[in-house]
N, C-alpha and C positions, 0 to 999 in steps of 0.2 A: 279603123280597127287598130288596137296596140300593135306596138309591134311585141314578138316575141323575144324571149331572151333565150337563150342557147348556152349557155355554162354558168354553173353555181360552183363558189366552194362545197365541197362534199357536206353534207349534212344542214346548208342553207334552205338547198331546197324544198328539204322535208318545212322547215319551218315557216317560210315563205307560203309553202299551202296549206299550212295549219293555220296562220293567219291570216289566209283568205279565206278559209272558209269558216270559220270564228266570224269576219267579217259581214260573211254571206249570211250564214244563218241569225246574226243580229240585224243586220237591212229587212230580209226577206223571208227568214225561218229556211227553216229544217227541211222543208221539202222542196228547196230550190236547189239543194244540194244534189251534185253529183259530179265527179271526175271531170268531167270533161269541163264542166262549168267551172269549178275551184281552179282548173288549169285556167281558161281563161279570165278568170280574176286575178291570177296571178303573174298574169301574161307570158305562161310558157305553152310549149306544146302538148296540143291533148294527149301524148303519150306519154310526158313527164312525171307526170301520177302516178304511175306503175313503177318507176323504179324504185318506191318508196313504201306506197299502200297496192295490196292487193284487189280493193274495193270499195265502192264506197262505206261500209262497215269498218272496215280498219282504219279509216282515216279520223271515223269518229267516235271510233274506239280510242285513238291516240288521243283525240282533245277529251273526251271524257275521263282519261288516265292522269294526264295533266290536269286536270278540272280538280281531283282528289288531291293532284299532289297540293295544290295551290290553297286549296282549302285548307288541310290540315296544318298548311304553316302559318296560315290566318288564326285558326285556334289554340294552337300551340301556344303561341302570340298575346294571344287575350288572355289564355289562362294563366299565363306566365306573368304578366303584368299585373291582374285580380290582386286586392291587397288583404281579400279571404276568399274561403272556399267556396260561400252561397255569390257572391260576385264576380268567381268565376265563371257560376254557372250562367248568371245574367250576361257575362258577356261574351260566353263562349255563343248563347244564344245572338246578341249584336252583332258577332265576328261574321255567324250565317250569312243575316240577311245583309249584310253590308258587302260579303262577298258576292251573292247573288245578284245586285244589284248594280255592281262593276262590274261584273261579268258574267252575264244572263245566257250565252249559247252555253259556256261550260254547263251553267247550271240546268238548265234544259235539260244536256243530256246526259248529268249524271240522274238526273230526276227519270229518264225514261231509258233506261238500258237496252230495251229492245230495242232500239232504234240503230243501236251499235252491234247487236248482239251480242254483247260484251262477254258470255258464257262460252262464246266460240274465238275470241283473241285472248293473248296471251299475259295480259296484264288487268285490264278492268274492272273484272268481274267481282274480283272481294275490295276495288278499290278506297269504297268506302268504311271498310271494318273499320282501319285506324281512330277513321273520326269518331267511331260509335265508343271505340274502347277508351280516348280520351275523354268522349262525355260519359261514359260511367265510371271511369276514375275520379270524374271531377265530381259528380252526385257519391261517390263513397267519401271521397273530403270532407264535401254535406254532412253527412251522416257520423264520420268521426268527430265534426266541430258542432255536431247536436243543431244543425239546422235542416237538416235532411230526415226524418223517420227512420228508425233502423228496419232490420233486414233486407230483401232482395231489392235490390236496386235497378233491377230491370222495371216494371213498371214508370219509375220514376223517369228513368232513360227516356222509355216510348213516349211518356207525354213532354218534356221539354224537347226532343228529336219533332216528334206533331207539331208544337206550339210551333217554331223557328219554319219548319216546311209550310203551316196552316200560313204566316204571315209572310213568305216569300209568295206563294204561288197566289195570292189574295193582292199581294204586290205588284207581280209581275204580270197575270193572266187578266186579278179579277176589279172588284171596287174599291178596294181600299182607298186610294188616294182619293174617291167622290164620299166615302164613308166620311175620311176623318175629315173634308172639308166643314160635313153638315156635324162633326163633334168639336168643330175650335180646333182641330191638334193638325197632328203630320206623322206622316208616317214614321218618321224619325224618332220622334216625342213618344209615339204611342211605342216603339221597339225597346227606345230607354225606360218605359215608366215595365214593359214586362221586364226588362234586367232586373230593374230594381226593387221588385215584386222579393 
């Protein structure tokens, strides 16, 4: 059995069990998690956990909180690099699944919010606006450079926001990688040929 540790710098702690259980829930999923277990991944005492998270809900509220923060500066990123506007859009879509795919518990569990109850901690819950409002600034770009249809550009939003979640979770859950085997490609190839769409 580890042995335990007994003192962190202040604010360590908290992060040391957000990376163990980031850890856990990539080994073993989402329902192997719980305090006591994160403590023991982490090799401190089962009572350690509390002086940080309330529950186990808060603590995946915290990595879902971080999950958005990480994302948005992944897209920020892309769209900021894009050398036009409809290229933004393609690789604001890439920045997605390329996120998700480095780091698949965030992505989990911004994809399932009940799992944190994120409505009931104090950060989560509209985590993801930012990213939704950068990708319809980036479809209005579209649409000022005449590659986008004008008016509402919500529609627009929901199907490139689909498109990127359609091919994460086909990714991460379903066939894709036996799909694009039997088409010649990868899943890589097939993410760049929709950017470039």
């Amino acid at each position: 059995m580890p042995e335990t540790r007994t003192s962190y710098h202040h604010g360590a702690l908290r992060d040391e069990l957000i990376a163990a259980c980031v850890t856990l829930i990539e080994t073993e999923g989402i329902a192997a998690v719980s305090l006591r277990r994160v403590a023991r991944e982490a090799g401190v005492s089962p009572g350690a956990p509390y002086h940080h998270f309330a529950d186990r809900s808060a603590l995946l509220a915290a990595i879902t909180e971080r999950g958005h923060e990480l994302l948005l500066e992944r897209l920020q990123e892309a769209r900021r690099q894009a050398p036009t506007a409809v290229r933004a859009l393609g690789a604001v879509v890439e920045a997605y699944v390329e996120f998700a795919r480095q780091r698949p518990a965030h992505l989990h569990l911004m994809l399932r919010p009940e799992l944190s109850h994120a409505a009931h901690q104090p950060g989560p819950a509209a985590g993801g606006e930012p990213a939704i409002q950068l990708l319809t600034e980036t479809v209005r770009d579209c649409q000022r450079a005449g590659t986008a249809p004008p008016g509402d550009p919500e529609p627009l939003v929901a199907a490139v926001w689909a498109l990127a979640i359609g091919i994460v979770t086909l990714w991460l859950d379903g066939p894709l990688e036996s799909r694009c085997v039997q088409l010649n490609t990868t899943p890589e190839a097939l993410t760049a040929y929709a950017r470039d769409r």
